[in-house]
N, C-alpha and C positions, 0 to 999 in steps of 0.2 A: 492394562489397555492393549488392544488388538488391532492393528492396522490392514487395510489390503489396497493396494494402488491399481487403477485402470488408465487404458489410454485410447483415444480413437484417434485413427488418421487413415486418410484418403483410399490409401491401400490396402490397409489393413481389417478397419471397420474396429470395433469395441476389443478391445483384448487385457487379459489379466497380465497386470506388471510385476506387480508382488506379493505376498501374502496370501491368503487363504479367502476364499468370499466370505463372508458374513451376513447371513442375513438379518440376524439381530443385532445391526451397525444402530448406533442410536443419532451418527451425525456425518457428513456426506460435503466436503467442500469438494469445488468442481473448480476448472479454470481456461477458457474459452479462446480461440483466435476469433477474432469477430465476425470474420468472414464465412465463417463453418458453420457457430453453433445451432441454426435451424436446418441443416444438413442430419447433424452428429445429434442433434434430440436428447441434447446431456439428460435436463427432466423428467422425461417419459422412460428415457433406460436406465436411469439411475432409481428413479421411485420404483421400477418394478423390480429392480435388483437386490431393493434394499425398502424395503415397502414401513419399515417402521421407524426410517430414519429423518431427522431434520435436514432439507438439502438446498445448498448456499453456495453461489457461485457468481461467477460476472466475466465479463471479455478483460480483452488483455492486449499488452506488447508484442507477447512471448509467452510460453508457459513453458515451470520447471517442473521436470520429473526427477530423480534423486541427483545426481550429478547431471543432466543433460539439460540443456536448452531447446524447446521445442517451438517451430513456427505451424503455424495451419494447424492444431491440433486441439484435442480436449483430454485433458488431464483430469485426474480422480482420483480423492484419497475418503475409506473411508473408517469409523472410527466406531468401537467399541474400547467403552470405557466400564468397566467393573466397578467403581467406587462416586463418578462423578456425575450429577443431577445435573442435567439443560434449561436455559430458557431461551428462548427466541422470540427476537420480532422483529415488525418492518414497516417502515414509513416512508410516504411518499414524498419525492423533493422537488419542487421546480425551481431552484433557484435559489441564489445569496439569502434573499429573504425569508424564505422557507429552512434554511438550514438549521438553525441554531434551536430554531422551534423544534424541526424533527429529530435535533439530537436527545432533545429533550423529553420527547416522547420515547423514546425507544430506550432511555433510561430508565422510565417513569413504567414503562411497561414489563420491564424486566426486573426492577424491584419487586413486582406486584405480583408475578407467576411465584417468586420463590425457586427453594427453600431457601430462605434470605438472602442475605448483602452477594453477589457473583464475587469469585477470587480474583475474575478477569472478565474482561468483554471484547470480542472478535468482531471489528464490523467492516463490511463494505458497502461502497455507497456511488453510486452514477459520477464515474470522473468530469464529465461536463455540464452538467445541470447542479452537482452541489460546492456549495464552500465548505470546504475540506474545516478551515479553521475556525468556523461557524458552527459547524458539525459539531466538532469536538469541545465549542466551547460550551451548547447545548448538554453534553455526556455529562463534562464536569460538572456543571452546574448543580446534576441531581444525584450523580453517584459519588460514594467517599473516594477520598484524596488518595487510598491505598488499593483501592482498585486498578488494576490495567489496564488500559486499554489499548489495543493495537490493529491493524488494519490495512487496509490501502479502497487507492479510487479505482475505480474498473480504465480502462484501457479502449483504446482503438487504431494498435498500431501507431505507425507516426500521422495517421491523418486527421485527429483531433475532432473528430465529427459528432458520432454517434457513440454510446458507449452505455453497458447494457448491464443488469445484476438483477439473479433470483434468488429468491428465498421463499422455498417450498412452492415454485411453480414456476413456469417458462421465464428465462430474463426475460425485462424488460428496461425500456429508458425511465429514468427520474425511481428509482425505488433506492431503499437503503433500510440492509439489514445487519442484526446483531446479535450475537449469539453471546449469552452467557454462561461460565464454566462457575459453578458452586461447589461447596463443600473444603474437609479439610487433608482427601485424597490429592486433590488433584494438585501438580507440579507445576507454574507458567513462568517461564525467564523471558526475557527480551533483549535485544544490543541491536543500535542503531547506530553506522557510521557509514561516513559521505567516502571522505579521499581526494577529494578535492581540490587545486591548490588556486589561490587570491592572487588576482593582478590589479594593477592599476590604483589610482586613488582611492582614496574611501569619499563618498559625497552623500550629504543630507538628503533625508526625502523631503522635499518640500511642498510637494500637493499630490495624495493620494486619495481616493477613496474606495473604502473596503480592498479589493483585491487590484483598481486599476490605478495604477502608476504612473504620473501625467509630467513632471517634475522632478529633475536631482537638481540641486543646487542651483534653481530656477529656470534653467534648462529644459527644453521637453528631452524625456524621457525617449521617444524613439532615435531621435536625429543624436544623442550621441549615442546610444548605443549600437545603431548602423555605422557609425564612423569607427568603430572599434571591432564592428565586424567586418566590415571592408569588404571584401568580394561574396562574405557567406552571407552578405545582407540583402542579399536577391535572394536569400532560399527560404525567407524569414516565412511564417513561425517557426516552419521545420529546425532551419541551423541554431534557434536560439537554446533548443536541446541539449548544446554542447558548450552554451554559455550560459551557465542561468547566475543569479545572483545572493549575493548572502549579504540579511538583512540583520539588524541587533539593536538593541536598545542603547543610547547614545551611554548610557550610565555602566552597559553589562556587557564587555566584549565575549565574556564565557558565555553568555545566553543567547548566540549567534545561531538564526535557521538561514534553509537553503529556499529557493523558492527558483520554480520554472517558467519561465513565459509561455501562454499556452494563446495569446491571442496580438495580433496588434490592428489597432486604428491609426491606418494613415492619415484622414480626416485630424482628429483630435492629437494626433502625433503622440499613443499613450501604448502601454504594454498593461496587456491583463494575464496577472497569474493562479495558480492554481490555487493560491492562498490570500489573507492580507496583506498591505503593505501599509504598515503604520505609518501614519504621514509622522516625522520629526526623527526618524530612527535613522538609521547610516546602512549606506548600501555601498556594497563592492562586488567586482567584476567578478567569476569565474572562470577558471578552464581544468582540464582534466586530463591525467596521465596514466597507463594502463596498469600500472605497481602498486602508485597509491590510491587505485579503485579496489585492485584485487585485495592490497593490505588492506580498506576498507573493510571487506566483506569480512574480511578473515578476523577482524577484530569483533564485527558485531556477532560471530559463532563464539569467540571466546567470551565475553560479556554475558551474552544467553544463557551459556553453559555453566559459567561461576555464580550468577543467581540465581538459578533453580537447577541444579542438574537432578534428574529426575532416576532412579536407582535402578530402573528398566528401560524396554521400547517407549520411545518417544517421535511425536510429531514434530518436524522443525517446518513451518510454515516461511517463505524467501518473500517478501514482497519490496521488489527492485526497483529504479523508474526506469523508463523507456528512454530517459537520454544517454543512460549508463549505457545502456544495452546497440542505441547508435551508435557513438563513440568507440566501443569494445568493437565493433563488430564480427566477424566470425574466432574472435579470442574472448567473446562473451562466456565462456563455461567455464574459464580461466575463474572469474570471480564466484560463480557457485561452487566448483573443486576446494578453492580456499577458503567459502562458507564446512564445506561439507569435512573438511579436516581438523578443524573448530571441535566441530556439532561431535563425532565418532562414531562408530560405526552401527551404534544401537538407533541411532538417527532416522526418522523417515523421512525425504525430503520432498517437498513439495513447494509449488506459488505462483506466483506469473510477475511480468513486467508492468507495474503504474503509471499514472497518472497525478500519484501522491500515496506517500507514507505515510500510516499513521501509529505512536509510538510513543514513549514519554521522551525527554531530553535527556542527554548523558548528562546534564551540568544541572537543571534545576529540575529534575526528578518529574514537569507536570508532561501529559501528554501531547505534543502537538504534530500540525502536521509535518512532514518535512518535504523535504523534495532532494531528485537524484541522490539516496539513502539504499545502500540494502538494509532491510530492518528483518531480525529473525524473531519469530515467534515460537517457543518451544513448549510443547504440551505433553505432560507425559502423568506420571501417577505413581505413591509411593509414600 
């Protein structure tokens, strides 16, 4: 496998980061500030650069180029593979309702291209128009249990608006795509961890539906979670970036996810997040510390690396959330450095900052989505 990384920004315009051009690239991840990407034309200079390649991209936080954290820019990695067959596709989302259908599709269609079962599947998918855990439960549904799959939501900075993904043409809002890796070449490890630490009580959910949270422990949901934000509860949805919550099954404290607030109704006094929230399950507070974010990262390069280390050059795909990357703030590379010391030096690194992670569970092995996670994706061949 053969890598080569580009970058555009403001000053600069398109330039070569590393490796060699390739024009027989067979696949082409891209990764966008929102603000630029119909500036910087990732599409049109990426397709002519690499004109026989698959090309998949979406906005962001942030976007990673090997150890650096980049703002306003567009990232590029692209990829020749020697041994590993593609499939790709992509469906359109508007919404919770739509998701789990178009997960389903985009499984359903990449069983169907072949050459058989994928080893893994890469997908991204519109951070505000899809349910992330909808999404994914759409994938499982039609691909086997020993498939991977990993991923993240596209991005819009911290302003939660619009948020954009292509596959094999201009982004756009509500698309979602996925690329599958076949064959018995290819290498894909994964490690997913938070860092996190739990405050406060733990309280029941007591009236949720799908992703919006109306009720802890008969309570609305907003009014105590402003009383526990106290002054940062003026800057809400922004501040709640740096509080999100972790939810679990009343029976499994080891099958605990993280989940971000990404909306609130004053009206209804409710929190909508990026994922479900099982009405009956137990929720508790978060906050975060800049050690156990960075020993986060650094754990999910060492997990990645102990289940598939790949015997050459390898792709490490970072896909971060955007509260990590608040919180951190200009000590944000602090936690790629500690990915990237994991990963070694044969590592290509690349990703950007989410909206959601997608990734299986360190505790029960199925894929879901997560929130405030660096999650590494390592592709390599061997």
């Amino acid at each position: 496998m053969r890598t080569s990384q580009h970058v555009w920004t403001r000053d600069a315009g398109w330039q070569q980061a590393t490796g060699e051009p390739a024009a027989d690239a067979q696949l082409v991840f891209y990764f966008s500030a929102p603000d630029v990407w119909r500036a910087a034309s990732p599409f049109e200079h990426l397709s002519a650069l690499f004109p026989q390649a698959r090309i998949v991209g979406c906005t962001t936080g942030g976007e990673i180029l090997g150890e650096e954290v980049l703002d306003g820019s567009v990232v590029a990695t692209a990829l020749h593979f020697d041994r590993t067959p593609l499939s790709f596709a992509t469906i359109r989302i508007d919404g919770a309702d739509s998701s789990e259908q178009g997960g389903r599709a985009l499984a359903e269609s990449l069983l169907a291209q072949g050459p058989g079962v994928p080893r893994a599947v890469f997908v991204l998918a519109d951070g505000m128009r899809a349910n992330g855990t909808r999404l994914i439960s759409g994938l499982r549904a039609v691909l086997p249990e020993d498939v991977v799959i990993t991923g993240g939501l596209a991005g819009d900075g911290p302003d939660f608006r619009h948020t954009f993904v292509g596959g094999d043409g201009p982004p756009v809002e509500g698309l979602a795509v996925a690329v599958g890796l076949h064959g018995d070449a290819v290498r894909v490890g994964w490690g997913s961890y938070g860092g996190w630490e739990r405050f406060g009580p733990e309280r029941v959910i007591t009236r949720s539906a799908a992703n919006v949270l109306y009720e802890l422990n008969g309570e609305p949901a907003l009014a105590l979670y402003k009383r526990y934000l106290g002054d940062e509860a003026d800057k809400l949805p922004g501040s709640a970036l740096l509080f999100p919550l972790t939810v679990r099954p009343p029976e499994s404290p080891d099958a605990a996810l993280v989940r971000t607030i990404v909306g609130v109704d004053e009206t209804a006094q409710s929190l909508t997040f990026a994922g479900d929230i099982p009405q009956g399950w137990v929720a508790q507070l978060m906050r975060g510390h800049f050690d156990g974010l960075v020993e986060g990262a650094n754990r999910a390069g060492d997990a990645a690396m102990s289940m598939a280390a790949p015997r050459g050059p390898s792709l490490a795909l970072l896909v971060s959330c955007i509260g990590r990357k608040l919180l951190m703030g200009q000590r944000i590379a602090d936690e790629v450095e500690a990915a990237a010391e994991a990963l070694g030096v044969n590592a290509c690194l690349t990703g950007f900052y989410s909206y959601g992670e997608i990734a299986p569970h360190g505790f029960t092995g199925q894929c879901e989505l997560h929130n405030q996670t660096m999650t590494i994706t390592t592709i390599g061949e061997g």
